[in-house]
C-alpha positions in Angstrom: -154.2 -36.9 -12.0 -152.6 -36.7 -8.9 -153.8 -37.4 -5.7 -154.0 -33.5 -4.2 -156.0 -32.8 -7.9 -158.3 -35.9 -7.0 -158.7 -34.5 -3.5 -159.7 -30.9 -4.9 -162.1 -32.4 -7.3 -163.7 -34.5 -4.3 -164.1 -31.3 -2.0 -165.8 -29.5 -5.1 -168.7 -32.2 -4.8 -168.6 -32.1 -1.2 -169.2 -28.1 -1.1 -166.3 -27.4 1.0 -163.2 -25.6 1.1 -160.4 -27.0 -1.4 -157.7 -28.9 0.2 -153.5 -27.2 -0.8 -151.7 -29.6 1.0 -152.1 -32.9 2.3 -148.5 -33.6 4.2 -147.5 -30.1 4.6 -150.1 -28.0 6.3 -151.4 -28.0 9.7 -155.0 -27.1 8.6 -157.7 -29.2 9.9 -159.9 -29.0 6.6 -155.8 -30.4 4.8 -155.0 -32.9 7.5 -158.7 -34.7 7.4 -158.2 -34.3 3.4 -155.4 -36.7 3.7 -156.3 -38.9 6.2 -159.4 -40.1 3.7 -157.0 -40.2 0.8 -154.7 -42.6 2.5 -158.0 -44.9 3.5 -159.6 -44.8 0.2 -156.6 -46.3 -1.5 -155.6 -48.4 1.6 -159.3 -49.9 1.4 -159.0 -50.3 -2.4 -155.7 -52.1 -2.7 -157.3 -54.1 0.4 -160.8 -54.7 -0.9 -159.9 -56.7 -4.8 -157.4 -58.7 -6.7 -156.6 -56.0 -8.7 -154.6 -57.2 -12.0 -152.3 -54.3 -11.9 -151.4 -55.1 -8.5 -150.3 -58.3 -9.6 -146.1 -59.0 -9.3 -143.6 -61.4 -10.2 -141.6 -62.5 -7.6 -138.1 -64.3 -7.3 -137.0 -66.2 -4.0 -133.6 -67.9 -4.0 -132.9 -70.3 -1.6 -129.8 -71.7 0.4 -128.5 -75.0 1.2 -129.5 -75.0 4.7 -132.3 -72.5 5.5 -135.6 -73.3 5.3 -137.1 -69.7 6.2 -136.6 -66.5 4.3 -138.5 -63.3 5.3 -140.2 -62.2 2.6 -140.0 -58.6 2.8 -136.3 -59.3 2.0 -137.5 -60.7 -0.8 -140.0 -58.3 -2.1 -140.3 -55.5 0.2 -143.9 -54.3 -1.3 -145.4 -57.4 -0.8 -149.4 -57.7 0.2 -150.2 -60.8 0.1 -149.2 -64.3 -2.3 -150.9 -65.3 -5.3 -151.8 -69.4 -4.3 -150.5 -71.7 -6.6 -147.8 -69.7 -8.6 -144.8 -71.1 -6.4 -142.9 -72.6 -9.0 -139.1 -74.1 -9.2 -137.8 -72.2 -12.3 -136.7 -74.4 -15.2 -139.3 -77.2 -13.6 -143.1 -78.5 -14.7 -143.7 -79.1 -10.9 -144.9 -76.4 -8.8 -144.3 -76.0 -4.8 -147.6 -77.4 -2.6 -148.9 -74.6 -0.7 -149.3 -72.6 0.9 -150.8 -74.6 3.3 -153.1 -75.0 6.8 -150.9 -75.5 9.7 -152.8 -79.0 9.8 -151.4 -80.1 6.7 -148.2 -78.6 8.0 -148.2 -81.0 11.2 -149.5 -84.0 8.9 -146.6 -84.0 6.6 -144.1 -83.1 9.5 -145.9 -85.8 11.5 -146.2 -88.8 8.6 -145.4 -87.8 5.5 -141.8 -88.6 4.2 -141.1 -85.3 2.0 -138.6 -86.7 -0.7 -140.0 -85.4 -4.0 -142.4 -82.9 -3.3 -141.7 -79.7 -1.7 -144.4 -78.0 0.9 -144.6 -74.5 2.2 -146.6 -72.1 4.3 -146.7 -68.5 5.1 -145.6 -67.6 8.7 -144.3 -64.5 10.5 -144.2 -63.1 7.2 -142.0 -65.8 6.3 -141.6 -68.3 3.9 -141.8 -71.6 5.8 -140.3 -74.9 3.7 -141.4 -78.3 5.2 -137.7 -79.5 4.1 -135.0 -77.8 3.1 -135.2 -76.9 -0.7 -131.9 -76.2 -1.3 -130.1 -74.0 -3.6 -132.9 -73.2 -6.4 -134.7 -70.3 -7.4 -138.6 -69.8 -6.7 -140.5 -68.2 -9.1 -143.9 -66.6 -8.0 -146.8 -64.0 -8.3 -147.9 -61.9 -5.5 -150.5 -58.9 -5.0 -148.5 -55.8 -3.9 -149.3 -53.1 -1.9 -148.5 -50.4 -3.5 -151.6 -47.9 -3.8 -149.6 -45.0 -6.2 -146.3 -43.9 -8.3 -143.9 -41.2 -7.6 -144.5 -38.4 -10.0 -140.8 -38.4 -11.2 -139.3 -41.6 -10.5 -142.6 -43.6 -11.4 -141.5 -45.6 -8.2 -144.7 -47.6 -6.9 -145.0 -46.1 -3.2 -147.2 -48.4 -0.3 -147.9 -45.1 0.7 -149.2 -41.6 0.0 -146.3 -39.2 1.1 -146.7 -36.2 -1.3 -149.3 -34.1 -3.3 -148.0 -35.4 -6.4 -148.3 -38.9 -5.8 -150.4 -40.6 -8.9 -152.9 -43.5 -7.4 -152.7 -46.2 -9.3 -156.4 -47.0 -9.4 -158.5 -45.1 -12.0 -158.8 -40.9 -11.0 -162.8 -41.3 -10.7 -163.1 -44.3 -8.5 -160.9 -42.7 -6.0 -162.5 -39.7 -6.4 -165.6 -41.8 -5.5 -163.6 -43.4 -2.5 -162.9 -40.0 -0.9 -166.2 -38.4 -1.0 -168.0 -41.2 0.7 -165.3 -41.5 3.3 -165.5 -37.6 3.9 -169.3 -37.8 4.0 -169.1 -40.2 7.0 -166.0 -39.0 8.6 -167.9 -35.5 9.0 -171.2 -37.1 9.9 -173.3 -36.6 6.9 -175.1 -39.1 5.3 -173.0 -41.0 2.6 -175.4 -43.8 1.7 -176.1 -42.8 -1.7 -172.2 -41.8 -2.5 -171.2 -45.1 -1.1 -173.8 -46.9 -3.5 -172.7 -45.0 -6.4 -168.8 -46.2 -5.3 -169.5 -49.7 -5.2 -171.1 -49.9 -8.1 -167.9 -48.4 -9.9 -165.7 -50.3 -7.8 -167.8 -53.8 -9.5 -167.2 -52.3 -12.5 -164.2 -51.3 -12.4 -163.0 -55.1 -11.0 -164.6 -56.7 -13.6 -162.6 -54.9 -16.4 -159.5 -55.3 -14.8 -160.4 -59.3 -14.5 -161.7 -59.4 -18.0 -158.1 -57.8 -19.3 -156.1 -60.3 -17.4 -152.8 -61.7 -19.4 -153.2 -64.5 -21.9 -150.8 -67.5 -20.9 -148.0 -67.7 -24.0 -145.9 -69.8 -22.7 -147.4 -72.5 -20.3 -145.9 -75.3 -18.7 -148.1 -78.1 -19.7 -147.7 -81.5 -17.7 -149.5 -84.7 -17.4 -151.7 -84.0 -14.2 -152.8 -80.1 -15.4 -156.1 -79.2 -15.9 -156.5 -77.9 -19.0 -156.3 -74.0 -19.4 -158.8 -72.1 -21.7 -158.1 -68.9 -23.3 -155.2 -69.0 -26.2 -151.8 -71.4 -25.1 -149.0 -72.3 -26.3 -147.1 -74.9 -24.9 -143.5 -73.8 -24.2 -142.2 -77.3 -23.1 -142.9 -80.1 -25.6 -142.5 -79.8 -29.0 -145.1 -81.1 -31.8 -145.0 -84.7 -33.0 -145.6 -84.0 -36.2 
């Protein structure tokens, strides 16, 4: 379903007029339509670690620079997923990201020779030393709340009536009529209820389906991963 269908369906349950056009009308009953759209998926993609969210990211670095801004690395990025920095084609992954404590502790004391340290900055990248040319492999949560109808593009935005969410049809359905319920000053309690409840449902599915690790890295100071895995680096002794 797409988000203007969503929207209709929501003002059915509300008792009031059906929305035509969220970006193209000047209508009161239209423009207030899409204001809640864009905050029910904006508080959605903000409120959970949604698996489907969840990217793959690729930083290569330069002899020379230790910062790189990481919308020029992936422009739809929300926020990082901790401990997936890893130097492709290595077992040892990239410490951080870390407090700017740390950060003065290592700059202060620590001679960095072996292991690399990073932080998040100014929506930067920040490398304690300078990695070099290597290529950074990582996951990230993206913030990208829907798809473009026709080019399946993931949008960070709503920008037309035929943009898909891509949260499940009924949760945001959920998300918009408590959100019109208090934005027009009626009470919402019981809608809101009956949203977080989905919304704790619907995490813990998308949690529950997360990927099984095929092809792990396994080195001698891991913790050991349950679930299935197959280790992708040594091969048996036998």
């Amino acid at each position: 379903m797409n988000i203007l269908e969503i929207a209709q369906e929501a003002a059915d349950i509300c008792a009031v007029a059906r929305p035509t056009d969220l970006f193209n009308s000047s209508a009161q009953n239209d423009q207030l339509f899409a204001s809640v759209c864009k905050s029910a998926l904006d508080g959605l993609m903000r409120k959970c670690e949604w698996q489907t969210l969840t990217r793959e990211g690729t930083l290569n670095t330069v002899c020379g620079v230790r910062e790189y801004l990481i919308d020029n690395v992936v422009p739809d990025f929300y926020a990082l997923v901790n401990g997936t920095l890893y130097m492709e084609g290595d077992m040892r992954n990239v410490i951080g990201a870390i407090t700017e404590e740390k950060w003065r502790q290592i700059k202060q004391f620590h001679i960095v020779d072996v292991d690399i340290f990073f932080k998040i900055q100014n929506n930067k990248i920040c490398f304690v030393k300078d990695p070099g040319d290597k290529t950074f492999k990582f996951a990230y949560k993206s913030n990208a709340v829907c798809f473009d109808a026709k080019t399946e593009e993931p949008k960070a935005r709503l920008t037309a009536n035929t943009d898909i969410p891509i949260f499940d049809p009924y949760l945001v359905k959920l998300a918009i009529i408590w959100r019109w319920n208090k934005r027009t000053g009626l009470d919402y309690s019981e809608e809101y209820n009956e949203y977080q409840r989905e919304l704790n449902k619907s995490y813990a599915e998308s949690k529950a389906g997360g990927d099984i690790n095929l092809g792990y890295n396994y080195g001698i100071f891991d913790d050991p991963n349950c679930g299935a895995i197959v280790d992708a680096k040594c091969k048996p002794c036998c």
